[in-house]
C-alpha positions in Angstrom: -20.4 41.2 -59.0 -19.0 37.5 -58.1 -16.8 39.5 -55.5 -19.5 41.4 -53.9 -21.8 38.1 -53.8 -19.1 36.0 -52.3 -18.6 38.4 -49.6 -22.1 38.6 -49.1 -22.0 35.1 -48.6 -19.1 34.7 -45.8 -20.5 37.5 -44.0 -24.0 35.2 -44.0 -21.8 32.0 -42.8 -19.7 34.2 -40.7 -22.9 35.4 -38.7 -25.0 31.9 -38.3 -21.3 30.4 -37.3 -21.8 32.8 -34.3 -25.2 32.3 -33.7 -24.4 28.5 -33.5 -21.5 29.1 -31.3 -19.3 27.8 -33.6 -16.3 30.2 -33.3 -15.1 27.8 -30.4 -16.9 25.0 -27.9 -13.9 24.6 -26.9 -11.0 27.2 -26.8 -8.2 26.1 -24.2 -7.5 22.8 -23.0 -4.4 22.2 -20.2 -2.9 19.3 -18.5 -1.6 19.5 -14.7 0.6 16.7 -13.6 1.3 15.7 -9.9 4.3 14.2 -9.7 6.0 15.3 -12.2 9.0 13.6 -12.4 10.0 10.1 -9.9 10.5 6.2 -10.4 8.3 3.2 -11.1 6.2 2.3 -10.0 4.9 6.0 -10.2 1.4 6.8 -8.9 0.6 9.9 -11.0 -2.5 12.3 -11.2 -3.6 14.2 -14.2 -6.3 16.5 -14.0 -7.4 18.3 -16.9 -8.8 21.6 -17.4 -10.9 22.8 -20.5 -12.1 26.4 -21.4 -15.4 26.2 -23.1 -18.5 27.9 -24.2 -20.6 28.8 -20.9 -23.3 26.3 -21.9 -21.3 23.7 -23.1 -20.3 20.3 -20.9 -17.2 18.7 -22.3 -16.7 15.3 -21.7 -13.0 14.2 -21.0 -10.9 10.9 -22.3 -7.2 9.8 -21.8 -4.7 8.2 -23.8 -2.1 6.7 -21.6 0.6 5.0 -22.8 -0.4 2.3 -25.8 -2.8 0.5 -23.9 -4.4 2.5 -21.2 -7.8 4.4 -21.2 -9.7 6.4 -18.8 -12.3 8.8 -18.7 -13.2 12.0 -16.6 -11.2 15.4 -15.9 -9.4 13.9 -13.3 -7.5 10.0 -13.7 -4.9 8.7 -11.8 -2.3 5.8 -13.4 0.6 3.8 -11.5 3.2 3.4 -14.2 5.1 -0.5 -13.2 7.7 0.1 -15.6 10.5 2.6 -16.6 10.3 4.6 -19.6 8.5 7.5 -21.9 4.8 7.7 -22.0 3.0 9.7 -24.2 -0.1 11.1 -22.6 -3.5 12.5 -25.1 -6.3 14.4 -23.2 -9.3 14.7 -25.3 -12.1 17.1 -24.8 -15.1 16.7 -26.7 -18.2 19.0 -26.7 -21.7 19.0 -28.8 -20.0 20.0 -32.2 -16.3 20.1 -31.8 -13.6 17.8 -30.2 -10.1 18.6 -29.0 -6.8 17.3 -27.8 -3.6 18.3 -26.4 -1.0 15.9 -25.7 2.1 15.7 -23.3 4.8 13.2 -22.4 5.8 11.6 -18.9 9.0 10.0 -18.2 9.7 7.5 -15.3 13.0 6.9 -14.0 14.3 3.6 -12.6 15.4 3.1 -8.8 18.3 0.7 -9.0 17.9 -2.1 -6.2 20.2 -2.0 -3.1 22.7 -5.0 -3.0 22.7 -5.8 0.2 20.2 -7.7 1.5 17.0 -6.8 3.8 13.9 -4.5 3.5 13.7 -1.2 1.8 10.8 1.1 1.4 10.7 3.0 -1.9 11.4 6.9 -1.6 10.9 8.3 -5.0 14.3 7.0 -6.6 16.3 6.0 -3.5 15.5 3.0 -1.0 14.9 3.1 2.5 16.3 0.3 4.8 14.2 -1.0 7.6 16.3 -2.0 10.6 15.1 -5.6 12.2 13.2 -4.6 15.5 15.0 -5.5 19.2 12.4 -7.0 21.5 12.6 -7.6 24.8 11.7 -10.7 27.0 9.5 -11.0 29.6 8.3 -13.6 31.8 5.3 -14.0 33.7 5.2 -17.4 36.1 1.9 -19.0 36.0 2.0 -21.8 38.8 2.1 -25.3 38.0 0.7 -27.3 34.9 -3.4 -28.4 35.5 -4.7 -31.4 34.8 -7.1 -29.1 32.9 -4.1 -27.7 30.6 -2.2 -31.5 30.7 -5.3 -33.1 29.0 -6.5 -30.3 27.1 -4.1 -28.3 25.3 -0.5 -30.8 25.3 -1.8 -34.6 24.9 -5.4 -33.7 23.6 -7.2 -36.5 25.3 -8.2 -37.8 29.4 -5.2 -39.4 31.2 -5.2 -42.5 33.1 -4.0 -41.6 36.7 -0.3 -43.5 35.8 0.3 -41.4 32.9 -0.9 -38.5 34.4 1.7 -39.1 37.2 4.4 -40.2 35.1 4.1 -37.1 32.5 7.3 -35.0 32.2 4.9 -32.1 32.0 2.8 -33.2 34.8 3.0 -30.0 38.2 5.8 -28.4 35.8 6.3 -24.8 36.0 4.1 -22.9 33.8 5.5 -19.5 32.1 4.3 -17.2 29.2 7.4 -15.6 27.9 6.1 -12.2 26.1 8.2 -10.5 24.0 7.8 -6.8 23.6 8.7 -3.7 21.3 9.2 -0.3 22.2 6.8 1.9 20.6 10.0 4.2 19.4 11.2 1.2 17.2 8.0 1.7 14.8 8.8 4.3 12.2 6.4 6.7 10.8 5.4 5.6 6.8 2.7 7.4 5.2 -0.4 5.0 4.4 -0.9 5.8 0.6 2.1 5.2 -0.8 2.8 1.7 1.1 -0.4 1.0 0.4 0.6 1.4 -3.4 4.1 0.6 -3.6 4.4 -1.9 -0.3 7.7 -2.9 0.1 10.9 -4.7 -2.0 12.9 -7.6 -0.4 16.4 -8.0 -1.3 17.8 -11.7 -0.9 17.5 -14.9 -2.1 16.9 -16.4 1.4 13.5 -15.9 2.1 10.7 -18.5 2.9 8.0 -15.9 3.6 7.1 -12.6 4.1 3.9 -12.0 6.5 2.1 -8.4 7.2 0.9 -8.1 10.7 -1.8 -5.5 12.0 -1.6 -4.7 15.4 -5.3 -4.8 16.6 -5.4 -1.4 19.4 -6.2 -2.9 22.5 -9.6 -1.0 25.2 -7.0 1.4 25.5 -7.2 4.5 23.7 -3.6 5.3 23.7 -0.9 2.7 22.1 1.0 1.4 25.1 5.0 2.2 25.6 5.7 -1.4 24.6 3.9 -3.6 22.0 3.8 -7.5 22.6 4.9 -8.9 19.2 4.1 -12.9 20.6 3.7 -14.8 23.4 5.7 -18.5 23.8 4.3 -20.8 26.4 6.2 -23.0 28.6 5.0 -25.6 26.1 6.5 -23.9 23.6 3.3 -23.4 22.2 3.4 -19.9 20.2 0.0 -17.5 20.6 -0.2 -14.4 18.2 -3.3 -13.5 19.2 -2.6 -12.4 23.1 -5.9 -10.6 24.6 -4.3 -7.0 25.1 -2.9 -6.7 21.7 -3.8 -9.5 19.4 -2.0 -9.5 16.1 -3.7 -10.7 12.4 -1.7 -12.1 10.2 -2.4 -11.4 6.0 0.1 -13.3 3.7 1.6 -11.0 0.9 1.9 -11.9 -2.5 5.2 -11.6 -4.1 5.8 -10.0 -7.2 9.5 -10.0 -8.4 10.9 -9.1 -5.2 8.0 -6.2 -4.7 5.0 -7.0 -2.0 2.2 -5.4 -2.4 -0.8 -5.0 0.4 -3.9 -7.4 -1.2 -6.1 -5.5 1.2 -7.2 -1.9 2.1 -5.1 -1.4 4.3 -5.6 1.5 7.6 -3.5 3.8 9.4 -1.8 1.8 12.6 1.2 -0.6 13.7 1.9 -3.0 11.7 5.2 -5.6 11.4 6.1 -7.1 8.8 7.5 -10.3 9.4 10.1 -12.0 6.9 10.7 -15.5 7.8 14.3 -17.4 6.2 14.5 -20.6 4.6 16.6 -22.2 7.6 15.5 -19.1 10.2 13.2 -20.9 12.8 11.5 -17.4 14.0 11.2 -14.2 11.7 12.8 -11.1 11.9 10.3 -8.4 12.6 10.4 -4.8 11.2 7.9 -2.9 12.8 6.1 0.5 11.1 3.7 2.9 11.6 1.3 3.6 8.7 0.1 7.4 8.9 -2.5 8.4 7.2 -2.2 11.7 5.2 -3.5 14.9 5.5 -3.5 18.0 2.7 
């Protein structure tokens, strides 16, 4: 008799649990990982995929690390720092919430010794080569009165000091100095733009990021004019064919990072030494990608 009722009873629960939907919201969850494997600092994507009742939304959370939290079936997280992360998708739905965890491991690229520039390459460095440029000069004619007063002593000149200046019907010359347009070499734009670049050395007084503006032309020229010295020897970085702007990078622990959003083009990067009076230029060529 208590048999019979009792299996009445399951049978009852057994057939509203189906009518509710209750034999699984959510049946599957899985976890796809791009990279799987490299060295920090790692930009990896998780994307997580959920098989659920046709009529039923899941909403999606991670659990990176200790610390980090992020919501929506597909995150991405830079890890900074070697080591073992455990990784927790949950998928919750109207009645019923479930999780399936992994692990991610990030290697460590050891630092080359010798000094210079390196991009990272997963868990090797690249070395970038300090650019040859070539000098040109372009004569001018003599030194104005305009240019005497104006740009060298600031201020109108009596007629003896105007004929007694050393500068005075001198020979004016813009020296440009140029780079081949073979010298830049090809980087793809999202990773620099996420890992930059590491500087090896302890002689270094500052480390510049310049964007070569393109010029009316709608092709980059053969050679790229990295400055322009003046008989003065007044330096211009901002010539009118191909003018140059200048963003100062912030260091962190040998590792600069772009501060802006940066776009596919030439760039340099300029790393000036303590006791170097011009800096050594290593010119690339950020490419965007395409899948």
């Amino acid at each position: 008799m208590w048999t019979s009722r009792s299996a009445l009873v399951a049978l009852l629960c057994c057939c509203v649990l189906t009518m509710l939907g209750c034999r699984g919201e959510i049946e599957e969850i899985a976890i796809d990982i791009s990279p799987l494997h490299g060295c920090a600092p790692l930009q990896v994507q998780f994307v997580g995929k959920a098989v659920t009742r046709a009529d039923i939304t899941g909403t999606f959370s991670w659990t990176i690390g200790k610390a980090t939290h992020l919501s929506g079936p597909q995150v991405t997280h830079t890890f900074e720092t070697p080591g073992k992360y455990h990784i927790a998708l949950t998928v919750t739905g109207e009645q019923q919430t479930k999780t399936r965890a992994t692990t991610v491991e990030v290697g460590k690229a050891e630092l080359p010794r010798l000094p210079g520039l390196y991009l990272q390459q997963g868990c090797s460095y690249r070395a970038l080569k300090e650019v040859e440029e070539q000098k040109f000069v372009k004569q001018l004619g003599k030194t104005s009165l305009e240019d005497l007063e104006q740009r060298i002593v600031g201020r109108k000149l009596s007629t003896p000091e105007l004929v007694t200046h050393p500068l005075w019907r001198r020979e004016h010359t813009h020296t440009f100095y140029l780079v081949d347009r073979g010298q830049f070499v090809d980087v793809p734009l999202a990773p620099f733009q996420a890992y930059g670049f590491v500087v090896v050395g302890e002689d270094v007084g500052e480390v510049t990021l310049f964007r070569i503006l393109p010029g009316p032309e709608t092709a980059w020229p053969s050679q790229v004019v990295t400055r322009v010295v003046d008989s003065w020897e007044l330096e211009n970085l901002s010539p009118a064919a191909h003018a140059l702007r200048r963003t100062r990078m912030a260091a962190q622990a040998h590792r600069y990072v772009p501060q802006e959003q940066l776009q596919a083009g030439l760039y340099f990067i300029a790393i000036k030494g303590q006791d170097k009076a011009m800096p050594g230029l290593r010119p690339i060529a950020l490419v965007a990608s395409h899948n």
